[in-house]
C-alpha positions as CSV (number, residue, x, y, z in Angstrom):
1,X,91.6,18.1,11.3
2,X,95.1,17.4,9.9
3,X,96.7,19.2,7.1
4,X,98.6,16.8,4.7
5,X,100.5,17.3,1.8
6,X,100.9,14.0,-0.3
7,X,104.0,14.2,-3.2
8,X,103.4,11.6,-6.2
9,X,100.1,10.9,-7.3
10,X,100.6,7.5,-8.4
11,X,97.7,4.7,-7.5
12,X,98.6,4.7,-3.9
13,X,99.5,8.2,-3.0
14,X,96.2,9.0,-4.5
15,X,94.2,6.3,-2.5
16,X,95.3,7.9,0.9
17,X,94.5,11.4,-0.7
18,X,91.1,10.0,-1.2
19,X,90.5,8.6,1.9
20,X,92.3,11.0,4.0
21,X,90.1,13.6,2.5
22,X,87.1,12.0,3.0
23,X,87.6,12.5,6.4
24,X,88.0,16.0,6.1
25,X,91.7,16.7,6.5
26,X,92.8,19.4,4.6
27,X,94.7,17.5,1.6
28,X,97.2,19.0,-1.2
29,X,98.6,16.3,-3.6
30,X,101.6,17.2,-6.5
31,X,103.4,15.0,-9.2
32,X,106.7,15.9,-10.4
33,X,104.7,14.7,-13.9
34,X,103.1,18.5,-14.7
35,X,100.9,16.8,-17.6
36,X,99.6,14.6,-15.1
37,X,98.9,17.2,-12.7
38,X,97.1,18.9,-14.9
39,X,95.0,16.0,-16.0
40,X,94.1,15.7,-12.0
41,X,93.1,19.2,-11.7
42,X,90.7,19.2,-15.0
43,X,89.2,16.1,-14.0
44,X,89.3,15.8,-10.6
45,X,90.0,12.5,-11.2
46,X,93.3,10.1,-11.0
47,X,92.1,8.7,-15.0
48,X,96.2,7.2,-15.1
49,X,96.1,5.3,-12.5
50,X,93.2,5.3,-10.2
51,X,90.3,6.2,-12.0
52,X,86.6,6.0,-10.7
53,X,86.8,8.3,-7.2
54,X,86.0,11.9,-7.7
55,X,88.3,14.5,-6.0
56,X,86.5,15.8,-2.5
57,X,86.7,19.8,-2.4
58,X,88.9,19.1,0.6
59,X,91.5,17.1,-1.8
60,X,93.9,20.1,-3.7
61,X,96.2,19.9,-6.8
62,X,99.0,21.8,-6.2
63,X,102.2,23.0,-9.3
64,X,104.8,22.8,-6.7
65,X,106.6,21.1,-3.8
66,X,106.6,24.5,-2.0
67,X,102.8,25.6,-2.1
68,X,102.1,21.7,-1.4
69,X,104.0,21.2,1.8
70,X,103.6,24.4,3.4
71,X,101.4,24.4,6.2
72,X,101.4,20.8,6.2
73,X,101.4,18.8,9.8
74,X,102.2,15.4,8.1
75,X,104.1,15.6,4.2
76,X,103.7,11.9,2.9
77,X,106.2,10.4,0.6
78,X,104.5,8.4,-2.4
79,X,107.2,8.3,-5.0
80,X,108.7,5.0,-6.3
81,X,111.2,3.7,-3.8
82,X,114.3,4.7,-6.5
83,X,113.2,8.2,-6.3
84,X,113.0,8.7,-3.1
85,X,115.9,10.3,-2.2
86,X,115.6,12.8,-4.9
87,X,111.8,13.5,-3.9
88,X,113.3,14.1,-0.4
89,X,116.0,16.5,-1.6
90,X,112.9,18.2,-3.6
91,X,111.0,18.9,-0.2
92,X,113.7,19.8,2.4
93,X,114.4,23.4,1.8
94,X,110.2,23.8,2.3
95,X,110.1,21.2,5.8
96,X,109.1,23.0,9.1
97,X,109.7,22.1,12.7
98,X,107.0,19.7,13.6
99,X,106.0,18.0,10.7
100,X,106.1,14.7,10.6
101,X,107.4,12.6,7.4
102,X,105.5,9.5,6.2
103,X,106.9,6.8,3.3
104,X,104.9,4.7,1.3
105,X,107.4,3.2,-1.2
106,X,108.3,-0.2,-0.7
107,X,111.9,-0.7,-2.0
108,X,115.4,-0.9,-1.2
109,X,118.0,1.1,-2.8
110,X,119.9,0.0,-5.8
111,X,123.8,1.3,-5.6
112,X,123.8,2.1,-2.0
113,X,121.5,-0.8,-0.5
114,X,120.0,1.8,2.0
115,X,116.3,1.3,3.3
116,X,114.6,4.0,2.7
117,X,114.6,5.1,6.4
118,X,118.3,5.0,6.3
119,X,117.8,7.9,3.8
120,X,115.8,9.7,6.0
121,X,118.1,9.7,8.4
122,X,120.9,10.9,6.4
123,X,118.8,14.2,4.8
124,X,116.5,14.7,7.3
125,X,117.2,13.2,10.4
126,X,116.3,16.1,12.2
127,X,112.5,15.3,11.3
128,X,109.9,12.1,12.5
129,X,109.6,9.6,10.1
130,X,107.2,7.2,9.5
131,X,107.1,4.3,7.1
132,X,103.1,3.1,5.9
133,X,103.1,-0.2,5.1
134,X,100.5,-3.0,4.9
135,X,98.4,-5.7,2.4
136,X,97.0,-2.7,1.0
137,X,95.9,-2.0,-2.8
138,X,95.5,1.4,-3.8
139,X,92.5,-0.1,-6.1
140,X,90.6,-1.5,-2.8
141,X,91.1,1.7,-0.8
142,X,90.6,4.3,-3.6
143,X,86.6,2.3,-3.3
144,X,86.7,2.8,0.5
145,X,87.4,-1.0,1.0
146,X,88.4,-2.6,4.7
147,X,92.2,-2.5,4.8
148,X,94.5,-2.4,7.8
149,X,98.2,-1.6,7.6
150,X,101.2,-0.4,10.1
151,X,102.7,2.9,10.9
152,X,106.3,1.8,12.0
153,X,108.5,4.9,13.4
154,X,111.1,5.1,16.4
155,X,108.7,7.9,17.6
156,X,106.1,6.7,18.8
157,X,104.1,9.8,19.2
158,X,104.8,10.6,15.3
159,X,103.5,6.7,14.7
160,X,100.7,7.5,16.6
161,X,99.7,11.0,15.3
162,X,99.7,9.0,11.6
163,X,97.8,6.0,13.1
164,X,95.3,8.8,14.1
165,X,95.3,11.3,11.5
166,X,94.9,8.4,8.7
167,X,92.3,5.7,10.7
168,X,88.8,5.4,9.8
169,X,85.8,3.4,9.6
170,X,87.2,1.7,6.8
171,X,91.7,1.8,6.9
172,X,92.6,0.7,10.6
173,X,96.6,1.5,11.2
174,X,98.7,-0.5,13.5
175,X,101.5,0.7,15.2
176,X,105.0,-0.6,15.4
177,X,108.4,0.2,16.4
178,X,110.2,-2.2,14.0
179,X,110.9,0.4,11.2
180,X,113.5,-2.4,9.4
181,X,111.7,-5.0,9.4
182,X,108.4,-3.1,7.9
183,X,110.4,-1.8,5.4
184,X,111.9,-4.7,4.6
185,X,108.5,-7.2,4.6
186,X,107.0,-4.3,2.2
187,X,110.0,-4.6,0.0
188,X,111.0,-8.3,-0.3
189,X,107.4,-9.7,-0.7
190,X,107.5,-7.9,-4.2
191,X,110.5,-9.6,-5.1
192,X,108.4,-13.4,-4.2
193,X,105.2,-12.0,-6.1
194,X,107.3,-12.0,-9.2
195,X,108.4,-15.6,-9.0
196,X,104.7,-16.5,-8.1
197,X,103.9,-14.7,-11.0
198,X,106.3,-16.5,-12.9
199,X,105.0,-19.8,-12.2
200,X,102.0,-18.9,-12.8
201,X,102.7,-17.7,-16.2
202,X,105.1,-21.3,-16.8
203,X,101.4,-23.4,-16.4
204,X,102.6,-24.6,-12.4
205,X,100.4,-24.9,-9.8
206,X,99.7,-23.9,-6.3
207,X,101.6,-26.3,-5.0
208,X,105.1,-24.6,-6.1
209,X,103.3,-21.2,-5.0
210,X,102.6,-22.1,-1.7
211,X,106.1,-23.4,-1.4
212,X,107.7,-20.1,-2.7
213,X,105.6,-18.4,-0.7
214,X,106.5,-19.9,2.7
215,X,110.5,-20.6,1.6
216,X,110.5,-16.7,0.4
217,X,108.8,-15.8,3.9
218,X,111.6,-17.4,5.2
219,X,113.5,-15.8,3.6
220,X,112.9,-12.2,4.3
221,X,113.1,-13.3,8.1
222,X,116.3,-14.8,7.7
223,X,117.9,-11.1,5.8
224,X,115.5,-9.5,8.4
225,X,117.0,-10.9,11.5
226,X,120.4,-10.2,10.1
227,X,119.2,-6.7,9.6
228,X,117.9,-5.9,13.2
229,X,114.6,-6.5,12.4
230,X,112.3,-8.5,14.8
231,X,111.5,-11.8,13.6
232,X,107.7,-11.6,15.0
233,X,107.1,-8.5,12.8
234,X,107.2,-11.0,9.2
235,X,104.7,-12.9,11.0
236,X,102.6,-9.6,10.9
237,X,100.8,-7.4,8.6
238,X,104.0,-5.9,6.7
239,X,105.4,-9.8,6.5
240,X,103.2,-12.6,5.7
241,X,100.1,-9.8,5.1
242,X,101.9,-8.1,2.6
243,X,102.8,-11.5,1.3
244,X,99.7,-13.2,0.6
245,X,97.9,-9.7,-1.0
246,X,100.9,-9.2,-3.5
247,X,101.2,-12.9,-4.7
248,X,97.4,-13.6,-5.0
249,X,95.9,-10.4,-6.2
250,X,95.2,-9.7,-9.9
251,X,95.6,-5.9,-8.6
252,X,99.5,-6.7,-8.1
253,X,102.0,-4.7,-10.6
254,X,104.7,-7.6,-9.7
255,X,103.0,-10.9,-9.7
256,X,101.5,-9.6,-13.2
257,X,104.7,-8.7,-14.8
258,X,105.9,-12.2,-13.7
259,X,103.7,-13.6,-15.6
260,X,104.4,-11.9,-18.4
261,X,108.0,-13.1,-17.9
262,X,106.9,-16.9,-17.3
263,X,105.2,-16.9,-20.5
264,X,108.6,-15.5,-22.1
265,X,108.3,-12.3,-22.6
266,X,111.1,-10.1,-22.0
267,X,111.5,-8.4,-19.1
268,X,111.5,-4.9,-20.0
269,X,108.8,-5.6,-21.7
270,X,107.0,-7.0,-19.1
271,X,107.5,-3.8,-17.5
272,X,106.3,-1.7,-20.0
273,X,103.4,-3.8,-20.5
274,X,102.1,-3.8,-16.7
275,X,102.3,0.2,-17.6
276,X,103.6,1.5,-14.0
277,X,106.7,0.8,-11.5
278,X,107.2,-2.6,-10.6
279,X,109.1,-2.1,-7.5
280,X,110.3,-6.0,-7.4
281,X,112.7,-5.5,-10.6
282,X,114.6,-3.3,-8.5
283,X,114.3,-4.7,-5.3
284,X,115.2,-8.2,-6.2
285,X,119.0,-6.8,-7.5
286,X,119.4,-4.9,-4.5
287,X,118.0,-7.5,-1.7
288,X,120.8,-10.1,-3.8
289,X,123.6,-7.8,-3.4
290,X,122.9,-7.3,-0.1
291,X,122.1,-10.8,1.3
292,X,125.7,-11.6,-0.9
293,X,127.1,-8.8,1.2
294,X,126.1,-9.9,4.5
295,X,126.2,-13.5,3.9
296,X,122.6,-14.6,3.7
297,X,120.8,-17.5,1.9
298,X,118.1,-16.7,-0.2
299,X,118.0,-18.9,-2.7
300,X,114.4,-18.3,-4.5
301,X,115.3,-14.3,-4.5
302,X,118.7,-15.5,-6.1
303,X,116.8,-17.4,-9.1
304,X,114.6,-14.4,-9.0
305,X,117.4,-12.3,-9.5
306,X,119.1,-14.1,-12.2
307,X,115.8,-14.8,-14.1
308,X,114.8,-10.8,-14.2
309,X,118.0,-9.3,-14.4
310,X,120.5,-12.0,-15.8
311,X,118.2,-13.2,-18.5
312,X,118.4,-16.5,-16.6
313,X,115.6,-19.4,-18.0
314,X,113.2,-19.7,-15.4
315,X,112.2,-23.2,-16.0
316,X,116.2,-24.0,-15.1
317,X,116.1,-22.1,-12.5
318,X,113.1,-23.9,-10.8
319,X,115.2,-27.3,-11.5
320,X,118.0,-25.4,-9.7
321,X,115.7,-24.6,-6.3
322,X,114.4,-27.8,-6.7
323,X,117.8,-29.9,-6.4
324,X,119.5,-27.8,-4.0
325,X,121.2,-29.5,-1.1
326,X,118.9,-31.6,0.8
327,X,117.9,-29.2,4.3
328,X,116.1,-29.2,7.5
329,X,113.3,-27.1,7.2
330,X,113.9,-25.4,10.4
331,X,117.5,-25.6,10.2
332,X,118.4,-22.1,11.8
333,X,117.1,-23.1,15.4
334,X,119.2,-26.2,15.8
């Protein structure tokens, strides 16, 4: 048995508590939210933001970074993608040769455009790191639902150690070597699951979402590719998976608050409304910046863009998609 420490007890670094402790690793979750953490150890319950599943005796609230990590064989990341360097800074002076680093945020970096792992590398290079990604709500696996996601590292051992330390009956783990294009698959779906949830909230149909769907897959390919990433991996799990669970699910934080936005609300609003982070906000100013940067066309996370930062109306930006320049579909292979 493993011993893991898990820092943020959101919805998802509380689901992989759950079901890491279920299997009798030796678990020790903290928030940097002390109210919260105290609510967790009263109740033994996550009553924010997962509530139902019942704390195992194995599964330990911890009042600091220190007490949480030390020990630990595997320290897993769950903080919002925006706070991720800052939840690294927090952890470093307590890290110990051997232990391996996992990430589940999901973003991209506003200001600097860094993946995450590019953050890694320039704080902790010195340690493993491994980025869990996959179709994967916390609300499914916090109920011991069937889920299978990826462990993507350069190391393979540390890849595998997480793809055995986290696998069970019910959460199978892949593992892949593709660490930029996992990152980015888990980061730029969210920024499509808001424009799916702005048509939805607009009265379209699923016409338009399958196109968005399959033009935004493009998409991320086409910054991927441009990025290093392999394009076979968007065809995967952390791609097209990742896809189809954010921009169909009523679980999903960012095809809800585009609804919310289709029907007119304003976005901050929207965002306070859906009540937790909603990653694709973020994301969708940083992947615009960056595809400007680099020179790559991506025209629906543009209107995105535009719609949930600029203000932009959405229904003139769906005239806008729809009259661009006529295209061959498969244009970048001839």
């Amino acid at each position: 048995m493993s011993n893991v420490a898990v820092l943020g007890a959101g919805s998802w670094g509380t689901a992989l508590a759950l079901s890491l402790a279920a299997k009798e690793h030796e678990v020790r979750i903290w928030d940097i939210n002390q109210e919260h953490l105290a609510e967790l150890e009263e109740y033994r319950e996550n009553r924010r933001y997962l509530p139902g599943p019942v704390f195992p005796a194995s599964l330990t609230v911890k009042k600091t970074v220190e007490e949480t990590v030390e020990g630990a064989e595997i320290v897993l990341f769950s903080a919002p993608a925006q706070h991720f360097r800052s939840a690294l800074q927090s952890a470093k002076p307590f890290l110990k040769p051997g232990m391996v680093l996992v990430n589940v945020a999901k973003g991209i970096e506003q200001k600097t455009l860094k993946l995450l792992s590019e953050i890694a590398e320039e704080y902790v290079p010195e340690y493993p790191y491994v980025v869990l990604s996959g179709p994967s709500h916390a609300e499914e696996v916090g109920k011991n639902m069937p889920t299978t996601i990826v462990a993507a590292s350069k190391d393979m051992d540390a890849a595998e150690k997480v793809q055995d330390t986290f696998m069970s009956e019910r959460l199978r783990i892949y593992t892949n070597h593709d660490v930029v294009g996992v990152e980015l698959g888990g980061a730029l779906k969210n920024i499509i699951a808001l424009g799916i949830g702005v048509i939805d909230g607009m009265g379209f149909g699923d016409n338009a979402k399958a196109a968005v769907m399959a033009r935004g897959l493009t998409e991320m390919t086409r910054l991927g590719v441009k990025m290093g990433a392999h394009p076979t991996t968007f065809s995967g799990l952390t791609g097209v998976g990742d896809l189809i669970v954010t921009c169909t699910s009523l679980h999903s934080r960012n095809r809800r608050c585009g609804v919310l936005i289709g029907q007119g609300m304003d976005p901050a609003k929207a965002i306070a409304e859906v009540g937790m982070v909603v990653e694709g906000i973020y994301t969708a100013e940083a992947a615009y910046e960056l595809a400007t940067r680099l020179g790559v066309e991506m025209p629906i996370t543009e209107q995105i863009y535009k719609v949930v930062r600029e203000g932009a109306d959405a229904r003139q930006s769906l005239v806008t998609l729809m009259t661009r320049q006529k295209k061959h579909e498969t244009e970048e292979f001839y």
